[in-house]
C-alpha positions as CSV (number, residue, x, y, z in Angstrom):
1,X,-256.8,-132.9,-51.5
2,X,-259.3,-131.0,-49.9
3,X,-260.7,-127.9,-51.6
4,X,-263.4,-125.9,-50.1
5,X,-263.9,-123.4,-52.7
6,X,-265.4,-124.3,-55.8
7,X,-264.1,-124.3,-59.9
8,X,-265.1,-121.7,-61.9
9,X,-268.0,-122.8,-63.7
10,X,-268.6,-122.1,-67.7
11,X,-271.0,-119.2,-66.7
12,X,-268.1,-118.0,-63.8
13,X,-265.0,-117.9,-66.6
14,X,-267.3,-116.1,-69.1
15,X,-267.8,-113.5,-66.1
16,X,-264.3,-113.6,-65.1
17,X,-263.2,-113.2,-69.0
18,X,-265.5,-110.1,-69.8
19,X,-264.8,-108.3,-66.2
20,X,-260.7,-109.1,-66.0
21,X,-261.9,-109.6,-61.9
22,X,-259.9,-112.3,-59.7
23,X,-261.6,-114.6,-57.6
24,X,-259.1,-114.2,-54.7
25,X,-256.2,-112.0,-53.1
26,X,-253.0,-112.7,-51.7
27,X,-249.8,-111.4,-52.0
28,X,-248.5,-109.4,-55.1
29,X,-249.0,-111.5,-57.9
30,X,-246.3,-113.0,-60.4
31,X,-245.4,-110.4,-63.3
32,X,-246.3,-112.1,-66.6
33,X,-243.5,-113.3,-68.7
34,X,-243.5,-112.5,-72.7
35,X,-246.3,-112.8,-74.8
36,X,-247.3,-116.4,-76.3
37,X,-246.7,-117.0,-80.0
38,X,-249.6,-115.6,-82.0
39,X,-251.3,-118.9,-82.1
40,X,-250.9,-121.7,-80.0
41,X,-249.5,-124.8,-81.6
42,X,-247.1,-126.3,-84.1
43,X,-248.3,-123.5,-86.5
44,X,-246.8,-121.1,-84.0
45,X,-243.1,-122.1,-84.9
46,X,-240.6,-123.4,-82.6
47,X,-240.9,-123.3,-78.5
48,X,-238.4,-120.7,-77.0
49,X,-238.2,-122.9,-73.6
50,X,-234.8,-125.4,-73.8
51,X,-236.2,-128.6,-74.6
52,X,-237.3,-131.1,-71.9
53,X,-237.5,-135.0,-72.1
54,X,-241.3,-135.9,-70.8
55,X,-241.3,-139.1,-68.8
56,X,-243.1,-141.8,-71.1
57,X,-245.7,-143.0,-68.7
58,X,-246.6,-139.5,-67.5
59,X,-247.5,-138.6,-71.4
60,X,-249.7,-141.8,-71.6
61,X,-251.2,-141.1,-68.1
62,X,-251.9,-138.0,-69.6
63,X,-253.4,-138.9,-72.6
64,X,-255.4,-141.5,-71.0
65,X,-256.6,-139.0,-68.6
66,X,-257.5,-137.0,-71.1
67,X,-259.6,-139.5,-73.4
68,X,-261.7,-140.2,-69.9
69,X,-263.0,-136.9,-69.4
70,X,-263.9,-136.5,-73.3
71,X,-266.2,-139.7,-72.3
72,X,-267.5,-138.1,-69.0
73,X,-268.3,-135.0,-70.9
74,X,-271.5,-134.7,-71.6
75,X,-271.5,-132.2,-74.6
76,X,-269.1,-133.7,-76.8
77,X,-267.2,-132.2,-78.3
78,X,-266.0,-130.3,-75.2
79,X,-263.0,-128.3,-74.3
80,X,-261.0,-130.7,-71.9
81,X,-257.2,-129.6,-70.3
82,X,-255.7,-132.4,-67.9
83,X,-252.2,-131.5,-66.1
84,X,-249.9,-133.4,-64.0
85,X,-247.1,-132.0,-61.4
86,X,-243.7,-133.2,-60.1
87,X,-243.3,-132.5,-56.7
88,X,-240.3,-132.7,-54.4
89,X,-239.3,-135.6,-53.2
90,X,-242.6,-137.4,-54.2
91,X,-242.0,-137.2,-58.1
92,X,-245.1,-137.0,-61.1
93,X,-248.5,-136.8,-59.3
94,X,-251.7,-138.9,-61.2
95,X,-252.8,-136.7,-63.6
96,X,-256.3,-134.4,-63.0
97,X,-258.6,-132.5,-65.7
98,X,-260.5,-129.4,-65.8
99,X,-259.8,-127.6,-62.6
100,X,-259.2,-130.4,-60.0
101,X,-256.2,-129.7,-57.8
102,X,-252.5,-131.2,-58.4
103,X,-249.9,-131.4,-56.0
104,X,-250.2,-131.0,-52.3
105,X,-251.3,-129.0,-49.7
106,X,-249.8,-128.1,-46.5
107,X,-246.8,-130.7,-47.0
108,X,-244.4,-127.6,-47.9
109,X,-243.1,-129.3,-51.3
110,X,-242.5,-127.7,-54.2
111,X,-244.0,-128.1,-57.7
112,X,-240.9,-128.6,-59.4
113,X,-242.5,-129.5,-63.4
114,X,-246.2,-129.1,-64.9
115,X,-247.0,-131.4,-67.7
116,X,-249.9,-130.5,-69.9
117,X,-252.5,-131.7,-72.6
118,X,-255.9,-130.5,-73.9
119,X,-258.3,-130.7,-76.6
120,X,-260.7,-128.6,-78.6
121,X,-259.1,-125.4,-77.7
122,X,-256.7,-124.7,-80.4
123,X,-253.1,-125.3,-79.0
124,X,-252.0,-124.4,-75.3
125,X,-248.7,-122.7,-74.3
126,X,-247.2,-122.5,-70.9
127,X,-244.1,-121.1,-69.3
128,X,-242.7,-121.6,-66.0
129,X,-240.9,-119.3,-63.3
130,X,-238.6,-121.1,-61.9
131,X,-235.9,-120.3,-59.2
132,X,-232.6,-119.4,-60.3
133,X,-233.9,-119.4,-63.5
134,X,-236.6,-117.4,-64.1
135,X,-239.3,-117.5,-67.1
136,X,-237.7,-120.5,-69.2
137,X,-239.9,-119.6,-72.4
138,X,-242.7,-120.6,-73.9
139,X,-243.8,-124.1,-75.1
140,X,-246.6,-124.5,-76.9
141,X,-248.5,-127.5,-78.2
142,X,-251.7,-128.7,-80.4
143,X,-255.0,-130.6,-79.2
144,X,-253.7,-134.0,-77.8
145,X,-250.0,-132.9,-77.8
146,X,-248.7,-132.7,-74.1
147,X,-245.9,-129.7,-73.2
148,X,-244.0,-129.7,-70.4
149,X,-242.9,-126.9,-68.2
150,X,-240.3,-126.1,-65.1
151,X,-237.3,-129.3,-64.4
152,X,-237.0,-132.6,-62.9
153,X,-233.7,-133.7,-61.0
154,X,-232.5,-130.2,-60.3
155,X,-234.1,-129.4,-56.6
156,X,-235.7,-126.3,-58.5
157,X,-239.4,-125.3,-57.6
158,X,-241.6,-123.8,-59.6
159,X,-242.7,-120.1,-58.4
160,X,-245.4,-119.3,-61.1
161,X,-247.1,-120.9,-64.4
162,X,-248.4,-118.6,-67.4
163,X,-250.5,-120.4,-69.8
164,X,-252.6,-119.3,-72.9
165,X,-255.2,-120.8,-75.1
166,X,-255.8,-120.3,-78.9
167,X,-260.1,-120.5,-79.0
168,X,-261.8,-118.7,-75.7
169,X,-260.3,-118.4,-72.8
170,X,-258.6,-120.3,-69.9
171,X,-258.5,-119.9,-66.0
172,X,-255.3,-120.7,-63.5
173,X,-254.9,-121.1,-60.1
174,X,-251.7,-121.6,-57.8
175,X,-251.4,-122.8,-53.8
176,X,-248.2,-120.8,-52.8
177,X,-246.4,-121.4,-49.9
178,X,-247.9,-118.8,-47.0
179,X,-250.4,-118.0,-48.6
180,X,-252.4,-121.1,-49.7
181,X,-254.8,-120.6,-52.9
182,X,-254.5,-117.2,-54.8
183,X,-257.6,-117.2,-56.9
184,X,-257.9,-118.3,-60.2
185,X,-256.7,-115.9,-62.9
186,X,-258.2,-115.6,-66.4
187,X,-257.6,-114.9,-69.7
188,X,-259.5,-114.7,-73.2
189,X,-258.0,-116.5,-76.2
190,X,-254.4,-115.9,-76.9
191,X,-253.8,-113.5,-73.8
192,X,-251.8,-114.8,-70.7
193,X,-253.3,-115.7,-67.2
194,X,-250.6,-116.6,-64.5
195,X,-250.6,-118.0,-61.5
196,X,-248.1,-118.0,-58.2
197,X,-245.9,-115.1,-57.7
198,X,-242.1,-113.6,-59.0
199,X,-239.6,-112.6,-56.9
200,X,-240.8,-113.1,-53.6
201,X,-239.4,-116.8,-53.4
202,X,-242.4,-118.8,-52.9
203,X,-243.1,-122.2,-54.0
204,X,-246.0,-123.3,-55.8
205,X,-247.4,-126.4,-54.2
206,X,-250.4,-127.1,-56.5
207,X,-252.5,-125.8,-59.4
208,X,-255.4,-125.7,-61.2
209,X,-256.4,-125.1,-64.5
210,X,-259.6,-125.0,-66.3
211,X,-260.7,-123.8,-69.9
């Protein structure tokens, strides 16, 4: 996937944190869904979202994905978050880390599910917009525990992804149908950052997410 502008760097998420700026504009952006539990995790009590069955080799993808980039990392112990989508009539994507695009660009197919893991950052939650649905609620989940967002089998694209992080702060990006990449949105510990739009009834096509 090709991807002319760059990640947000350590130094350019700090900045983006302490300002609240956007790195991009588009059209009006998705209106954030409840807040998160207080903390991220199991601690944080049972996930509002329905429940939804995570395809085995996608969690172990996922998993292995993220054990790689603890390896690549240079500092260890770093903060690490790897994500894969499912995208119409294609299925789950190969899992990517730390701001690296998944799904596809310029095929006009939907994100239809996000699956997501991380470490070192306290717990992760995420909700999905989806259409005819809405915000399904939020899931949260521990270092090394995957949650996953949005539907498989249903035909249903994804329109927006909130996420939150317990320690520091995360960044999110969406390509939406129209419009291509938004700009990443950003969020210090425990408040919401979303990407994509509500409403407007515009697929996502790929994301990115660092921390």
């Amino acid at each position: 996937m090709d991807r002319s502008r760059p990640t947000p760097t350590t130094a350019l998420l700090a900045a983006l944190l302490l300002t609240g700026l956007a790195t991009g504009a588009g059209p009006a952006r998705a209106d954030a869904p409840g807040n998160p539990p207080t903390a991220a995790g199991p601690a944080a009590g049972p996930a509002t979202a329905p429940p939804t069955v995570a395809d085995p080799a996608v969690h172990d993808a996922l998993v292995a994905a993220l054990r790689q980039a603890q390896v690549d990392s240079p500092n260890a112990p770093a903060r690490h978050i790897c994500y894969a989508t499912h995208v119409a009539f294609i299925g789950w994507q190969k899992p990517v880390c730390d701001g690296r695009p998944n799904g596809t660009e310029g095929q006009s197919r939907a994100i239809q599910a996000i699956d997501i893991i991380a470490t070192n950052t306290g717990g992760v939650c995420a909700d999905a917009n989806v259409q005819s649905i809405g915000w399904q609620g939020w899931r949260c989940g521990d270092d090394g525990t995957d949650i996953l967002v949005g539907t498989t089998g249903q035909s249903l694209q994804m329109e927006a992804l909130a996420v939150s992080i317990a320690t520091n702060g995360i960044c999110a990006d969406a390509y939406v149908q129209d419009h291509g990449w938004l700009g990443f949105q950003c969020a210090a510990a425990k408040q919401v950052a979303v990407a994509g739009t509500t409403g407007q009834g515009l697929r996502m096509e790929a994301v990115e997410i660092v921390v």
